[in-house]
N, C-alpha and C positions, 0 to 999 in steps of 0.2 A: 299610400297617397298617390294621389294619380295628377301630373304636372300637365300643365298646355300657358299658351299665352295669355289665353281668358277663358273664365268657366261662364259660362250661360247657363243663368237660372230661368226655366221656360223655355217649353216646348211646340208652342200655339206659335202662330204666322209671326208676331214681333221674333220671337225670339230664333225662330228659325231661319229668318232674312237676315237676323246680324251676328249668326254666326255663319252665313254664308256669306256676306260681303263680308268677314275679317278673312274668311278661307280666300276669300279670294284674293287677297293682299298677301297672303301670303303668312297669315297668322296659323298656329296651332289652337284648336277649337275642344274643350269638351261639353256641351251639352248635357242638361239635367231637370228631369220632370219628375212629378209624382205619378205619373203616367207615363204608357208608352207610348210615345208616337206614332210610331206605327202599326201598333195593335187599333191607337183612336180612328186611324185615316181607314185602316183596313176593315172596322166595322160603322164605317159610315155614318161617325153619330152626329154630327155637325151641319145640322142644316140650313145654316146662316150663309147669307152672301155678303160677297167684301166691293165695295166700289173701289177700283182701282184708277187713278186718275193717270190721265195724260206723264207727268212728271214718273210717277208711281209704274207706270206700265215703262218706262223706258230704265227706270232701274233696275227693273225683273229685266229687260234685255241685257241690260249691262250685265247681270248677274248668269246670266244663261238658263235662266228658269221659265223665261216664256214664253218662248216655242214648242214649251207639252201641254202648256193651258190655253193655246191663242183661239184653237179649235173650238173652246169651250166657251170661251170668252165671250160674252153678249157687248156687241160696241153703242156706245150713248153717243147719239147722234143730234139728238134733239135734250133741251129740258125745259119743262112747264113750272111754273109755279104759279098758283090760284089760291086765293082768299074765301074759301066758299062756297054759297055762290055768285059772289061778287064777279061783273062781266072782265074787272080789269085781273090782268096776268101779268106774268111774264116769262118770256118767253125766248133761250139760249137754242142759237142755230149754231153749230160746230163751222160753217162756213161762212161766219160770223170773221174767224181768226186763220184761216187756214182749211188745211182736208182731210186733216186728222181728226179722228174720233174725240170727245173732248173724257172719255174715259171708257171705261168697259166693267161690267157686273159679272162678275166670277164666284163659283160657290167655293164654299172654303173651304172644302175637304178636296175640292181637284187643284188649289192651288198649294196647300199643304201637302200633299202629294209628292208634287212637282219640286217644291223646294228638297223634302226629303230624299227622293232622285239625284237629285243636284250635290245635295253634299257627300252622298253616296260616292261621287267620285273623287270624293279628296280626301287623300290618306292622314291627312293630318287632324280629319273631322272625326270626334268619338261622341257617340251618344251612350251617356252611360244607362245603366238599369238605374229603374228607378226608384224614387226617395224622397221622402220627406227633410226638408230643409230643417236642421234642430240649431245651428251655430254658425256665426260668419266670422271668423279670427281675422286677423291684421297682424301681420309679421312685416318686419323690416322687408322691402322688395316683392312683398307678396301679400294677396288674399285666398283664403281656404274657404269654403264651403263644406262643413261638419254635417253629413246628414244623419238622419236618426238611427240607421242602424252603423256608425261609427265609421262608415267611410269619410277619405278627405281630399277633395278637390280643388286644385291649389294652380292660381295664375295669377298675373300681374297685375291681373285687372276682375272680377265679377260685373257680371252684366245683368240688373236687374231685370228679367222681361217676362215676370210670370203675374202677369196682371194686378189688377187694382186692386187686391188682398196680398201684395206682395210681402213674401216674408223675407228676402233681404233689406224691400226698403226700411220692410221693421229693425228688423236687425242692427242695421248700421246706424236704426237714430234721425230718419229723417221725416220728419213733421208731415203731414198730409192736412187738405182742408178739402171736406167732402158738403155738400150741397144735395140732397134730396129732392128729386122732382116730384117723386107722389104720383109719377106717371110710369105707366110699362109699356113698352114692345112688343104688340103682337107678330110674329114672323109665320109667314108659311108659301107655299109659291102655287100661284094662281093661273088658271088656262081662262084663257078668253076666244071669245069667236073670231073678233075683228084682230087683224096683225097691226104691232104697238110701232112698227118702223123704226125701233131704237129712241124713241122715246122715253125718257123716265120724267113720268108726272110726280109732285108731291104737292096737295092739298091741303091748308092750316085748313082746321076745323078749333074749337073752343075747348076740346080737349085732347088734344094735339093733334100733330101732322099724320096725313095716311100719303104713304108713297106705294107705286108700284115703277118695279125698274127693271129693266127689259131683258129678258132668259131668251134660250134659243124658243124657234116657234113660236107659236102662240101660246106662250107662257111668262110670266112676270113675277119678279120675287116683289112679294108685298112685307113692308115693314108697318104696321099700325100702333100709332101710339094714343091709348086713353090714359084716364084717371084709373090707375093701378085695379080699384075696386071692382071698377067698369071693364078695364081690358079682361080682368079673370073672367068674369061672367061670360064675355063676349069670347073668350076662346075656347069656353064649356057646351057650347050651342053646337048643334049636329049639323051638317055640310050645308042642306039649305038655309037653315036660317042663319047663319054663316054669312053665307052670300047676301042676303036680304039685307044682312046688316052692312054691310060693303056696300053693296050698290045702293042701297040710301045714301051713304056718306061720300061717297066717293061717283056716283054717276055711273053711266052706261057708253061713255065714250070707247071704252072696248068691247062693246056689246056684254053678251051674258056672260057672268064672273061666276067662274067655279074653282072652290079649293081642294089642291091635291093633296095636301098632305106632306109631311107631319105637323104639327102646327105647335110653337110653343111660345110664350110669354117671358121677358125678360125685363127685370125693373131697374129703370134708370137712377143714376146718379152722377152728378159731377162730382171727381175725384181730381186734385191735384197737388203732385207734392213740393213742398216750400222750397226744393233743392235737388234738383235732378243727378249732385252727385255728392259722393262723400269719397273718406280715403277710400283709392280702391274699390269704391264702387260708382258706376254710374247706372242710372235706370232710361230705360227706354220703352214706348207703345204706355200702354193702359199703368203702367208698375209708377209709369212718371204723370199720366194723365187721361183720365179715361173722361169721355164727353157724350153730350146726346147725338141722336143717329140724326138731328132733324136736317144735318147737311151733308152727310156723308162722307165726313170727313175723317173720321178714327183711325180708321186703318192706315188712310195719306201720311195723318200727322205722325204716328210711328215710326213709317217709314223715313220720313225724315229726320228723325232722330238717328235711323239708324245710317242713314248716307254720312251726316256730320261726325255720327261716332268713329265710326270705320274710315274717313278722312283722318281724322286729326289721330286715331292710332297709327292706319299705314304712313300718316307723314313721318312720323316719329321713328318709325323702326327704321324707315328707309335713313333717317337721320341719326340711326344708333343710336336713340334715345331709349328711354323705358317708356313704354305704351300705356303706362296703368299712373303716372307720375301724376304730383296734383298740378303742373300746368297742363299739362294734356287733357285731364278733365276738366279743370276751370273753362280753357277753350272748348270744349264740348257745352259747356251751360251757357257760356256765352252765346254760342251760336246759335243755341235753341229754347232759350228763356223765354226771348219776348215774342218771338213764331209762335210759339207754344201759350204764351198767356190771351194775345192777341185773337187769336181763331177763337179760344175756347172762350173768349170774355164775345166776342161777336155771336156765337152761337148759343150761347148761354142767351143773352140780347132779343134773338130772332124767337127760341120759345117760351120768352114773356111775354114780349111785344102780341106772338100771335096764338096764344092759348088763352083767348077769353073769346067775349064777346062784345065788350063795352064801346057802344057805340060811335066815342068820339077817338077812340084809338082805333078802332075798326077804319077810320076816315083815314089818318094818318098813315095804317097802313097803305092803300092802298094808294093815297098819294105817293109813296116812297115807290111803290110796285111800278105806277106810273110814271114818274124820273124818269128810273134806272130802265125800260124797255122804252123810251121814247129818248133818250140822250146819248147817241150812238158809242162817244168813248168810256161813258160810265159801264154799257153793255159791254164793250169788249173788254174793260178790267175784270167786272165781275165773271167773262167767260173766264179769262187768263188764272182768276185766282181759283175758280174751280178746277181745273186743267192743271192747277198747279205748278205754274210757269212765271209766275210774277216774282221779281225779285233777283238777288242775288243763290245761286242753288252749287249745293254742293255739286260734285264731277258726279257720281251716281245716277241724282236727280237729270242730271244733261245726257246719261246716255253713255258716259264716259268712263273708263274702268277707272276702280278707287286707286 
């Protein structure tokens, strides 16, 4: 049996940011994948990009993880949003609220990287070999993690973060209610003539949003979402027609669009569990709620589960309390229920509203577009909640050690 203060199930960005902000409190960490981590990072297989927001970029500082990715880091300076081709937008200026970036596009394997670096330097951080999850026990003062070949990893607390097919949350009993879009994610990152100036456009179209978000140079990570049937056909197509079919949809505002490669497909759902914690466990990232890309929001709102978790456990220890106890959890749901219901019931919202075509909603939309870019404080909330500043925020999200 191998003991620490909390076992992390999940290997992927959730799960490696909250076992690096408990390291950094001062907690004892083991870590646990069906994969290695550092075998995934070191053969480059992850070609997705993560929006990291304003709030989200200042908790990698507090963490000391983000002075090996800043390099890398593409800053969003600007963002568009267009109904088509409909004349009205809108349109988020970073100098809007300040002079700070209102977030930054990072590919996830330099950001996983970086984390993995990071806990590299604390001895109290183990990543174990990897396993498949077969048992989650519940002992007096403890939870174990049983994995299938009979080892058993045991702390105070289990921390669900191995995404939205989680097998602790299976394990421990806790409900999920999943929502099918019927739509996929095309991803793959795109060179253009004209420079994007830190730009990220996203474009509702009728079957769904096409974003491009801004990479170093004349490059931009494109995320494209159609009707599942439609996306596959559309990612099957050889490099020009590819393009053809972009630049129909998406315009020539960065001049000619060509794609580099690799290019892969991901099919949406909303996933959300009835209970982000039980004994002894709490879940955190995609394991407690996994959402669509159309705001770019998934990755933020993980993270902020995981600033809250790593709050109310370091308060506790520091309090000679048990970190894994059920008030210490309950305050963990507390804090990130209705954050958590509220985003995802908003952006659930946005690609109803704008995945058709129907004419008298098409109106409405772009009434709402026209408000909120012509009503200056509704613009700077909507900048603050992208930026992810609006609110009450855990020390993490401010920048502050946990």
């Amino acid at each position: 049996m191998q003991r620490a203060d909390a076992v992390i199930a999940g290997a992927a960005l959730s799960g490696l940011s909250v076992a690096l902000a408990l390291a950094e409190a001062g907690l004892e960490v083991v870590i646990v994948d069906r994969t290695d981590p550092r075998a995934a990072v070191a053969g480059d297989g992850d070609i997705r990009t993560t929006a990291i927001s304003l709030s989200s970029r200042r908790l990698l500082t507090a963490l000391g993880a983000w002075d090996a990715v800043a390099d890398r880091a593409e800053p969003i300076l600007d963002i568009r949003v267009s109904d088509g081709d409909s004349p009205i937008h809108l349109h988020y200026d970073h100098r809007t609220v300040g002079d700070e970036p209102m977030g930054h596009i990072i590919v996830n394997n330099d950001l996983k990287k970086a984390l993995l670096d990071r806990l590299a330097t604390f001895p109290g951080v183990t990543i174990a070999p990897p396993g498949a999850i077969a048992e989650l026990a519940i002992t007096p003062g403890a939870a174990s993690l049983v994995l299938a070949d009979g080892r058993r990893l045991s702390g105070a607390v289990v921390v669900g973060a191995d995404g939205r097919e989680s097998a602790v949350r299976a394990l421990a009993g806790l409900r999920v209610t999943r929502l099918p879009y019927r739509q996929s994610s095309i991803v793959d990152t795109i060179g253009h003539d004209r420079p994007h100036h830190g730009l990220a456009h996203e474009r509702f179209l009728p079957g769904g949003p096409v974003a491009l978000l801004p990479l170093s140079g004349n490059r931009s990570a494109l995320v494209w979402t159609e009707r599942t049937a439609v996306a596959e056909r559309i990612a099957r197509l050889d490099d020009d027609a590819f393009a053809a079919a972009l630049t129909e949809r998406f315009g020539d505002s960065f001049g000619t669009l060509r794609p580099l490669g690799p290019r892969r497909v991901f099919p949406l759902e909303l996933v959300v569990a009835e209970r982000f914690v039980a004994e002894r466990v709490a879940l955190v990232g995609d394991a407690a709620h996994a959402m669509h890309p159309v705001a770019g929001q998934g990755f933020n709102l993980g993270l902020r589960d995981v600033a809250a978790l790593a709050e109310v456990m370091a308060d506790a220890v520091r309090l000679g309390l048990d970190p894994g106890s059920a008030t210490v959890l309950r305050d963990y749901q507390r804090r990130r229920r209705f954050d958590a219901a509220s985003l995802m019931a908003s952006t659930d919202g946005l690609v109803r509203l704008f995945s058709n075509d129907i004419g008298p909603v098409r109106g409405v939309r772009d009434l709402g577009l026209g408000v909120v870019e012509r009503i200056p404080p509704f613009k700077r909330m909507a900048i603050r909640h992208a930026m992810g500043t609006l609110g009450t925020l855990p020390r993490l999200l401010r920048g502050e050690p946990v």
